[in-house]
C-alpha positions as CSV (number, residue, x, y, z in Angstrom):
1,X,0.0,0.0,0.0
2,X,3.0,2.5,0.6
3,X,4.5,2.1,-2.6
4,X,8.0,2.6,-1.2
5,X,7.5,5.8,0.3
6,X,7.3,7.7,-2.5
7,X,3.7,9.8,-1.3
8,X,3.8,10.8,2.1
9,X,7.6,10.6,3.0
10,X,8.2,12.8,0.3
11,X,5.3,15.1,1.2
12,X,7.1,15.3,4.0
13,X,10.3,16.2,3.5
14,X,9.1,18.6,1.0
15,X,7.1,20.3,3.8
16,X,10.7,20.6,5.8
17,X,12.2,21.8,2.8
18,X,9.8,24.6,2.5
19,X,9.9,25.5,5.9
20,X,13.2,25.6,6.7
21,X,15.6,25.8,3.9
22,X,12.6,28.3,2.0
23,X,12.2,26.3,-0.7
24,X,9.3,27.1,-2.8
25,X,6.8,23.9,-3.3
26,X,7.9,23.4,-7.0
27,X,11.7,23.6,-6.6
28,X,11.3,21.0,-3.5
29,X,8.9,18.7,-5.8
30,X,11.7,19.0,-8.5
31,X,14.6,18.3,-5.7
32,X,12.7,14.8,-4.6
33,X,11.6,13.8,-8.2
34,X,15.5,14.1,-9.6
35,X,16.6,12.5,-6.1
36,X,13.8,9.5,-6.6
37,X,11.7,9.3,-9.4
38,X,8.1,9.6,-8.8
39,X,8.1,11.0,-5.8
40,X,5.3,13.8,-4.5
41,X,2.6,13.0,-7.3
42,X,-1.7,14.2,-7.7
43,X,-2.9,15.3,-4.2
44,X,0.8,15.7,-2.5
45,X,1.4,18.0,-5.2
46,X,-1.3,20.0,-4.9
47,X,-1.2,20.2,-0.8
48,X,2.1,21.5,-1.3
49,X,1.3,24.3,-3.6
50,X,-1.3,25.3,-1.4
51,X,1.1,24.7,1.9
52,X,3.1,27.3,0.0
53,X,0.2,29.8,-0.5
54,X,-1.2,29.4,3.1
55,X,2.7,30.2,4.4
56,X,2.8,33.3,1.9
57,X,0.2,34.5,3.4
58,X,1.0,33.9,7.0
59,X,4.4,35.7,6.5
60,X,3.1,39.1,5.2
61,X,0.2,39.2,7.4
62,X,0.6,41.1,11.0
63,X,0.6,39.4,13.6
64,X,-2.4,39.2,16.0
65,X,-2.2,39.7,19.9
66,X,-2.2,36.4,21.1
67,X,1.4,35.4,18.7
68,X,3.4,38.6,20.4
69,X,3.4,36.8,23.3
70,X,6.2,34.2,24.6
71,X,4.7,30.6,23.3
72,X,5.0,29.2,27.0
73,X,2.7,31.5,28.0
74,X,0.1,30.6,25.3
75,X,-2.5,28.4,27.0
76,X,-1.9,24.6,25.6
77,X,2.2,25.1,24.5
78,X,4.3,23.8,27.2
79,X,8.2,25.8,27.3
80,X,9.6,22.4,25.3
81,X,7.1,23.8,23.0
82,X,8.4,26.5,22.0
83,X,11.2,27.4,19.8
């Protein structure tokens, strides 16, 4: 049923790749697929673009009142929480 990993593991380190090397959906999609073939394909591809629009949009938005403060003092993130 896993088909080698090729879905959700690559989803995966695709996400990562956005999020903390900035890479944009399509150059990580094109990183996995030259690393292993047929990797991130129909729906993974597609949650990835939009992954990409929904962090766009979350970068160049202001922040609301509850994110200025420290995350262990949000209620439900402990301090190993935070970053």
């Amino acid at each position: 049923h896993c088909r080698a990993g090729l879905g959700r593991t690559g989803t995966l380190i695709a996400r990562h790749m956005m999020r903390s090397l900035e890479f944009s959906a399509r150059a990580a999609i094109g990183w996995l697929r030259i690393l292993r073939p047929g990797s991130v394909i129909g729906p993974q591809q597609q949650y990835l673009c939009d992954a990409e629009l929904k962090m766009e949009a979350a970068r160049f938005s202001p922040p609301n009142a509850d994110s200025a403060k420290p995350a262990a003092s949000r209620p439900g993130i402990s301090a190993l929480d935070a970053p």
